[in-house]
N, C-alpha and C positions, 0 to 999 in steps of 0.2 A: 272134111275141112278141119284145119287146125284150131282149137281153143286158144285164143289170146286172151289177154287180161280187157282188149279192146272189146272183146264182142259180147254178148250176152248168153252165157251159157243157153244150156237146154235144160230143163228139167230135172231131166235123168240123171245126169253128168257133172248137175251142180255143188261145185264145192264150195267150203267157207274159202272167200279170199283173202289171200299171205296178207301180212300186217304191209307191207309194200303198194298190195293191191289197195286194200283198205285206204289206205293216206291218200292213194290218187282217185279214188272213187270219190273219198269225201269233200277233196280240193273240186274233185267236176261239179258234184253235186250243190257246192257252196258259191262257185261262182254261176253257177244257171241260175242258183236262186237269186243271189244281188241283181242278174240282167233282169228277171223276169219281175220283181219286188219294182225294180225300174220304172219298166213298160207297165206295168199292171197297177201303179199308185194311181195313176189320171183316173182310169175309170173305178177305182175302188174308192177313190175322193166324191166323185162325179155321185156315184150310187148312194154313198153314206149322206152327201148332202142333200141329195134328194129324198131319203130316208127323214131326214132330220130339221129339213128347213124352214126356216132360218136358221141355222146353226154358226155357235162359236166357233172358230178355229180350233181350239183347246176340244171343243165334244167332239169336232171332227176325230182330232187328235187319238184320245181315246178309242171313238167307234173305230178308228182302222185298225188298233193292236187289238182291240176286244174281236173283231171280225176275222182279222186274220194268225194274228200271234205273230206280226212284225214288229219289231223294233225301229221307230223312226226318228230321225235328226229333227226338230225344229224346223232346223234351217231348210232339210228336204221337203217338209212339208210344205211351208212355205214359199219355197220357190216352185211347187209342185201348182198350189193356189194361186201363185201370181202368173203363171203360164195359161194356166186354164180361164181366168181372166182375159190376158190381154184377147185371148180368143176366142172370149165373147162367149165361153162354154158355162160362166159362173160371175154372177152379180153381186158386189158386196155392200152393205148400208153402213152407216156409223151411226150408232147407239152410243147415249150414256150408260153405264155401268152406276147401277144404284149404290149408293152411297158415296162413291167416291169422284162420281160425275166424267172419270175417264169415259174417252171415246172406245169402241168395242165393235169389231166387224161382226157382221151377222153374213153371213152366207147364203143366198139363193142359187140354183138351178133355174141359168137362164130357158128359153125357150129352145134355142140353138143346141147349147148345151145336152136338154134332154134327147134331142135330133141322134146327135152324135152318141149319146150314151144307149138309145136305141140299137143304134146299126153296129156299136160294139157288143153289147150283147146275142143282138142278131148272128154274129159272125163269130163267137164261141164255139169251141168244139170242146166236146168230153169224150173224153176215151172210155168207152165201157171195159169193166172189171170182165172178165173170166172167172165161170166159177168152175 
């Protein structure tokens, strides 16, 4: 069978690939990561907040780039927060903020929530290494 740039070499056979190949490997590889950074914030919100709660917004913040090494919008997280709310997976209180008396979400892991955070854990695969 022929070697394409599509298919995944062997072993054996494996060359470095053309700077060509290279551009289009790192474009596939960039855009899996964005889908998968996607799908994968709920439950890596869900996790940290249950790690953490009550938690700021802002710790959440944090825990997810210290956890994963992503870089996230605000605005993504946020509306990441407000999804998993309206769906009853995450409860938020209003706190004042000492000193300055602003109001400030604290974050819970509802019951539900943890339900769901279960069964996506439960339904994780990990691919084992080859040694």
């Amino acid at each position: 069978m022929a070697n394409t740039s599509h298919d995944i070499p062997e072993a054996d056979d494996a060359a470095a690939p053309t700077p060509e190949e290279r551009e289009w490997i790192d474009h596939r590889v960039e855009t899996w990561v964005e889908t998968y950074k996607k799908s994968m914030l709920s439950p890596v919100t869900l996790s940290l907040v249950a790690e953490h709660q009550p938690a700021e917004i802002s710790t959440i913040a944090e825990a997810v780039t210290s956890a994963t090494g992503w870089q996230i919008t605000e605005r993504g997280l946020y509306r990441t927060i407000k999804r998993l709310q309206d769906s009853g997976f995450l409860q938020s209180t209003a706190v004042d903020a000492p000193r300055t008396g602003a109001k400030r979400k604290l974050l819970s892991l509802t019951a539900l929530g943890a339900s769901y955070l279960s069964g996506i854990k439960n339904n994780l695969v990990e691919v084992p290494e080859e040694n």
